[in-house]
C-alpha positions in Angstrom: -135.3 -114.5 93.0 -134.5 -110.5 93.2 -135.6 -110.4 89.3 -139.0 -112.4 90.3 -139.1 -110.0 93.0 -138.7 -106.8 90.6 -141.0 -108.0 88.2 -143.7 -108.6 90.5 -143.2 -104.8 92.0 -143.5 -103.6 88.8 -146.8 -105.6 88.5 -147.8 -103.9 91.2 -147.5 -100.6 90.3 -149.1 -101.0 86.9 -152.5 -102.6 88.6 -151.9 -100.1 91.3 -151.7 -97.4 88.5 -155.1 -98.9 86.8 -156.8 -99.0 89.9 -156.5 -95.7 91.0 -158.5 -93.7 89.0 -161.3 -95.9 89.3 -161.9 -93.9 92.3 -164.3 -90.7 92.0 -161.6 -88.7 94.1 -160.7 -85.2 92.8 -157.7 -85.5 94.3 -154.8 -84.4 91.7 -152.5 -87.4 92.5 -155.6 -89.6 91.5 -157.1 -87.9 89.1 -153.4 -87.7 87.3 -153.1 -91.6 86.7 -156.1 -91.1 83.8 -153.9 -89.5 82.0 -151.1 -91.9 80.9 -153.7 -94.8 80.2 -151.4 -96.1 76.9 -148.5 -95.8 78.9 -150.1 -98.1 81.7 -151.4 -100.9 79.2 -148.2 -101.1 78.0 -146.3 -101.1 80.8 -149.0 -103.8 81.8 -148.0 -105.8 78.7 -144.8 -106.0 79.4 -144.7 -107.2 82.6 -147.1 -109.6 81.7 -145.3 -111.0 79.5 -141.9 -111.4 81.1 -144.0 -112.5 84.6 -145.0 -115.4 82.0 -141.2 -115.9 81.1 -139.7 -115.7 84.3 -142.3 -117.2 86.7 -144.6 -118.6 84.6 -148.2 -120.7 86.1 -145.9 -122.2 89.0 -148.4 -121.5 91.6 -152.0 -120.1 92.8 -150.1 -116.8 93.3 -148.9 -116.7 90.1 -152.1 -117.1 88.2 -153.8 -114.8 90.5 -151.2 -112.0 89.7 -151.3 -112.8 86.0 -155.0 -112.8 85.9 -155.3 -108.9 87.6 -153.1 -108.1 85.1 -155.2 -109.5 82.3 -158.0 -107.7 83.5 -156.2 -104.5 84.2 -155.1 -104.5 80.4 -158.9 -104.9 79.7 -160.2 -102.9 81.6 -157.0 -99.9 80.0 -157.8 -101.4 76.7 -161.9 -100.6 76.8 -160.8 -96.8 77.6 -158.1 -96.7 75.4 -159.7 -98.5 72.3 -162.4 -95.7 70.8 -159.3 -93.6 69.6 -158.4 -96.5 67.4 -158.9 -96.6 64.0 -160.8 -100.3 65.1 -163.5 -97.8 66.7 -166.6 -96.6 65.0 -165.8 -92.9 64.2 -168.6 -90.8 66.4 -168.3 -87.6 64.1 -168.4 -88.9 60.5 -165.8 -87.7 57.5 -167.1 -85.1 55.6 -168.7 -86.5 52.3 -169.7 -82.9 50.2 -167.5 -79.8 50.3 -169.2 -76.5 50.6 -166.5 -74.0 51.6 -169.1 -71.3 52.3 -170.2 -73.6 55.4 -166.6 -74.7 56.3 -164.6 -73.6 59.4 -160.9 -73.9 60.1 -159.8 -73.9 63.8 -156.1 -73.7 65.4 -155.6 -74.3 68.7 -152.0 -73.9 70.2 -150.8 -73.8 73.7 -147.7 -71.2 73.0 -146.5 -72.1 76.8 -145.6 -68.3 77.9 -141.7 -68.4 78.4 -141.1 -70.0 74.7 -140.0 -67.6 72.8 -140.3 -69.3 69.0 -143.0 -67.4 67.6 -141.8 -67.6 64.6 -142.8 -71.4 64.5 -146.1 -70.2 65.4 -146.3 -67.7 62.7 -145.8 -69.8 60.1 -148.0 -72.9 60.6 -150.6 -70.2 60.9 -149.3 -68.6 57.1 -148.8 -72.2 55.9 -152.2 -73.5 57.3 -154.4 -70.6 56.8 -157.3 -71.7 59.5 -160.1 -69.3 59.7 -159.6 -69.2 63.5 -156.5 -69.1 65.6 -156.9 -69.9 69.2 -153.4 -69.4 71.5 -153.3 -70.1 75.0 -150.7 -69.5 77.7 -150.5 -65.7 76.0 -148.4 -62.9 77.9 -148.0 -59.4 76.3 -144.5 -60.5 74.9 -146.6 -63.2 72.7 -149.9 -60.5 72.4 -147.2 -58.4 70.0 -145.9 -61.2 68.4 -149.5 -62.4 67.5 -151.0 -58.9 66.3 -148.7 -59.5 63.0 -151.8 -61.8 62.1 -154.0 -59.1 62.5 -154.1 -58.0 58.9 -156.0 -61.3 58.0 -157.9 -61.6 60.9 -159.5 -58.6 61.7 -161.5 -59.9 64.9 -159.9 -60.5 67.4 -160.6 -60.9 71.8 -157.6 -60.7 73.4 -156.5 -61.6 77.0 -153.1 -61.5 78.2 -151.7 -62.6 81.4 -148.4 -63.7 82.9 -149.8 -66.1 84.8 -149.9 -69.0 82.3 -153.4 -68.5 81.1 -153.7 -65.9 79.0 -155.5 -66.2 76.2 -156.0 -64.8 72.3 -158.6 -65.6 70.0 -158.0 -63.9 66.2 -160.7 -65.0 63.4 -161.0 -64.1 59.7 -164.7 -64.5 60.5 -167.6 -62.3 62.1 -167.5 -63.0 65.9 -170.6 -61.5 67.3 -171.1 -60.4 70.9 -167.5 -61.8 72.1 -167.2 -61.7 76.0 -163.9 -63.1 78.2 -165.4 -64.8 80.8 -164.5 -66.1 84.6 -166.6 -69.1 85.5 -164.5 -70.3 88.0 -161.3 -69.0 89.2 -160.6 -65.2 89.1 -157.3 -65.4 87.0 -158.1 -68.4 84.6 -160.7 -66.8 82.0 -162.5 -68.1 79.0 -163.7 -66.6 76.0 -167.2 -67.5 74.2 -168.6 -65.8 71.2 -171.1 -66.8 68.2 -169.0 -66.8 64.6 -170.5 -66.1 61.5 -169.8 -68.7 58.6 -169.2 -67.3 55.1 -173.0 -68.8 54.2 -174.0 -66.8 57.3 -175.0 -69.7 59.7 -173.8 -68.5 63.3 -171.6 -71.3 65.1 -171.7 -71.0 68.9 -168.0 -70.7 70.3 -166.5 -71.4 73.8 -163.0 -72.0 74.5 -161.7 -72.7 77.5 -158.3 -73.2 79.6 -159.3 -74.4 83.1 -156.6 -74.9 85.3 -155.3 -78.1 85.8 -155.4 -80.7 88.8 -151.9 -80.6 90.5 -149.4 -80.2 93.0 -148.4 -76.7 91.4 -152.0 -75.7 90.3 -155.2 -76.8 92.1 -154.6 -79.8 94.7 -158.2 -81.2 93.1 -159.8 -81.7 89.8 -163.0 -79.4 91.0 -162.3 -76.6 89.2 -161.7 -77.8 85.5 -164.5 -80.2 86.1 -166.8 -77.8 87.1 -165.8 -74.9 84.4 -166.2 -77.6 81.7 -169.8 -78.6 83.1 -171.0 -75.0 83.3 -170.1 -74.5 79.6 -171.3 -78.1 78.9 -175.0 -77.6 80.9 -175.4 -74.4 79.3 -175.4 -75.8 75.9 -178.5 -76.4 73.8 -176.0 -78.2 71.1 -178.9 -80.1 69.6 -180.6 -77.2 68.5 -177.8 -74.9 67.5 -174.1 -75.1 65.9 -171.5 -75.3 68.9 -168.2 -75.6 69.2 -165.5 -76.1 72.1 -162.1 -75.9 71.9 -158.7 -75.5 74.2 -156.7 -76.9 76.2 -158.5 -78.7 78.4 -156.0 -80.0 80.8 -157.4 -83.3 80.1 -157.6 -86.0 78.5 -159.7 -87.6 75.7 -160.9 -90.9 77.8 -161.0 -89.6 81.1 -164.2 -89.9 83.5 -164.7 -85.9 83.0 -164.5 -85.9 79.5 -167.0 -88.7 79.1 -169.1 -86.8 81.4 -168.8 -83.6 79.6 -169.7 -85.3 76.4 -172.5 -87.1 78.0 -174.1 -83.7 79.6 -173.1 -81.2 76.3 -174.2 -83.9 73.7 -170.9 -82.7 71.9 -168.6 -85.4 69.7 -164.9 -85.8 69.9 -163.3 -86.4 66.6 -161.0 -88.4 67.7 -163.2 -91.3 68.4 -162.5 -94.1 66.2 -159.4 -92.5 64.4 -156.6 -91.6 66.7 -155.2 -90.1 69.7 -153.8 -86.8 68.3 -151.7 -86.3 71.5 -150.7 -83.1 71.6 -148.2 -83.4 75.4 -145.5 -83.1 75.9 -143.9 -82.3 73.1 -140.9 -83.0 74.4 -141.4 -86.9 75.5 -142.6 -88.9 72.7 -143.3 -91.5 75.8 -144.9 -89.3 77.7 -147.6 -88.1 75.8 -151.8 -87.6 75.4 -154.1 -86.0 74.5 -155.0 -82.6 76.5 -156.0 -80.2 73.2 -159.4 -80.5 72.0 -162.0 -79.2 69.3 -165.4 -80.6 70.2 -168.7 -80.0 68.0 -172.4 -80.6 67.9 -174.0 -83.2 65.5 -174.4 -81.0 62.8 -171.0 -81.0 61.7 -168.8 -83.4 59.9 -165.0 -83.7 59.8 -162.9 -82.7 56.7 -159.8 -83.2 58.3 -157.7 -83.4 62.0 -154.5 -83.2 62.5 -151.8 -82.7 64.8 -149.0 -79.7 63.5 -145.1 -79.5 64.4 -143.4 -78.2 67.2 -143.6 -74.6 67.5 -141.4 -74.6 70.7 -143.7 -75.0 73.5 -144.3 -78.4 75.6 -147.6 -78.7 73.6 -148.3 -79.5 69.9 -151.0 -77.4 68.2 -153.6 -79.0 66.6 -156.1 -78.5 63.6 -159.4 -79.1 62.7 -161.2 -78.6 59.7 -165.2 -78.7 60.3 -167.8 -78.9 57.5 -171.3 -77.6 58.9 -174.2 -79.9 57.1 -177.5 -79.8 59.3 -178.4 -82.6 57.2 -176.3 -84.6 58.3 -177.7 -84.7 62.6 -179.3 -88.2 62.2 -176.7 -89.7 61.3 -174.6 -89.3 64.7 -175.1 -91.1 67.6 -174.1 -88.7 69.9 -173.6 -88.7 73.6 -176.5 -88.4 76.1 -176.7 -88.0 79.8 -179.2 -90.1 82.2 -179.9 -88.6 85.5 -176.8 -90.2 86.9 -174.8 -88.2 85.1 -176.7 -84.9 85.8 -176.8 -85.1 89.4 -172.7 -86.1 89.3 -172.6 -82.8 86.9 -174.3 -80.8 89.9 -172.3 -82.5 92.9 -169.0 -81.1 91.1 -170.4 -77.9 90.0 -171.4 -77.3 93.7 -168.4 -78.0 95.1 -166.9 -74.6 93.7 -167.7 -71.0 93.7 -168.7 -71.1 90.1 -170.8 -68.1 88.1 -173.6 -70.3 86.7 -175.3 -66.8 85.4 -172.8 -66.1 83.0 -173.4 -68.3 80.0 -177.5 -67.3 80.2 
């Protein structure tokens, strides 16, 4: 009886933990359940399975508990399942090389007190990307990073002790490169236009909004509404764009799809894994928060996540191959009027500076 009894609280929690974020809420302890969606299903799994052991169909309690679970794993599994390999991918493999048009980008969340920037250091001399985005950068980690310099002779650089600092060093031309405050005084982001070695001009934002929590902001308003001023002030479909950060969220969240839907930008990840780059720490405990996103007229050479460099976050690396050619060929995200007046609800619910990307 007390095992039947712990199962079925566990049950609970795992359709209670489903439910929640169904809710358009902005509250952080909502908002917070997107995140650990694989964790969920199979948690959900689990106790499906050993409710069918222990208690089996014995009564209409029973097969209503069992059949909220089944639809709970469903309903996880239809978020979960486009960063499967079983999903179509939405930004296609690269096909032809042309290294002229090919771009490198690093993006690592340092975390400020870790103090392994040697591990750092060297994925960047072993990996050679073009550019090297660092987040979470205090002066102790500016000094450690300048040794890069030599080989990447741009650079914007923003330190703060605050946890969101930020450093952006490129081999390539960045032209007109501005730090930017679109929401929050102390969290900035930086945008420029890079230069490819063929001389196309990429359009570059990247961005470390604050996170929803009890520590940070008490609501998801503020990421949501600095990602949907860089997103709304996009004209990806006629120019080469790229974001990239830490996002402080995750791949299949409601404010990513949204984002996606209202830039018209496409997540490699989509039909060929998670990439989950927190916590580094918890191999349990992890999704993915880092992201490189791009317009349609890029393909993918390559993705993948690097080692630990000593901070709760992994860095990861994509390897982009611009091909204007190629823009028919994605389906990419759109937004319906739905979407755009959700966009404006959650822009307007902060003090953000809309005239800053015009």
């Amino acid at each position: 009886m007390i095992f039947d009894w712990a199962v079925s609280i566990v049950a609970f929690i795992a359709i209670t933990w489903t439910l929640l974020p169904m809710f358009r809420h902005d509250a952080w302890w909502i908002r917070a359940f997107e995140f650990p969606r694989v964790q969920v299903t199979m948690l959900s799994l689990i106790v499906l399975a050993t409710y069918m052991a222990v208690a089996g169909w014995r009564d209409a309690e029973d097969k209503l508990l069992i059949a909220v679970l089944c639809v709970c794993i469903g309903f996880q599994l239809t978020r979960i399942a486009k960063y499967t390999r079983l999903y179509p991918r939405q930004l296609k493999s690269a096909t032809a090389s042309n290294k002229e048009d090919r771009l490198s980008l690093l993006v690592a969340n340092v975390l400020t007190p870790n103090r392994n920037a040697e591990a750092l250091l060297r994925l960047i001399k072993e990996r050679d990307p073009d550019i090297v985005l660092a987040v979470e950068t205090d002066n102790w980690w500016q000094s450690q990073l300048d040794m890069i310099e030599s080989g990447y002779p741009f650079a914007v650089k923003h330190p703060l002790d605050n946890l969101y600092g930020m450093h952006l060093y490129s081999r390539l031309e960045l032209i007109d490169p501005e730090v930017l405050f679109l929401v929050e005084d102390d969290v900035p982001s930086i945008h420029a236009d890079v230069v490819l070695r063929s001389g196309h001009k990429v359009e570059l934002h990247c961005l470390h909004p604050a996170p929803p929590s009890p520590t940070e902001n008490p609501t998801s308003a503020e990421r949501d509404a600095e990602l949907l001023l860089v997103a709304k002030s996009l004209d990806a479909r006629a120019r080469p764009t790229i974001v990239m950060g830490d996002m402080n969220d995750v791949a299949w969240s409601a404010s990513t799809r949204l984002f996606q839907n209202i830039s018209g930008l496409l997540d490699p990840r989509i039909g060929r894994g998670t990439y989950s780059t927190f916590h580094a720490r918890y191999p349990f405990m992890r999704w993915p928060l880092d992201h490189v996103f791009c317009s349609n007229n890029f393909t993918l050479v390559s993705l993948d996540r690097l080692g630990d460099i000593g901070s709760d976050h992994f860095p990861i690396l994509a390897v982009l191959q611009h091909r204007p050619g190629v823009q028919g060929v994605h389906k990419e995200p759109d937004a319906d009027a739905a979407n755009q007046k959700l966009a404006r609800e959650k822009i307007d619910k902060v003090p953000a500076d809309e005239d800053a990307l015009r």
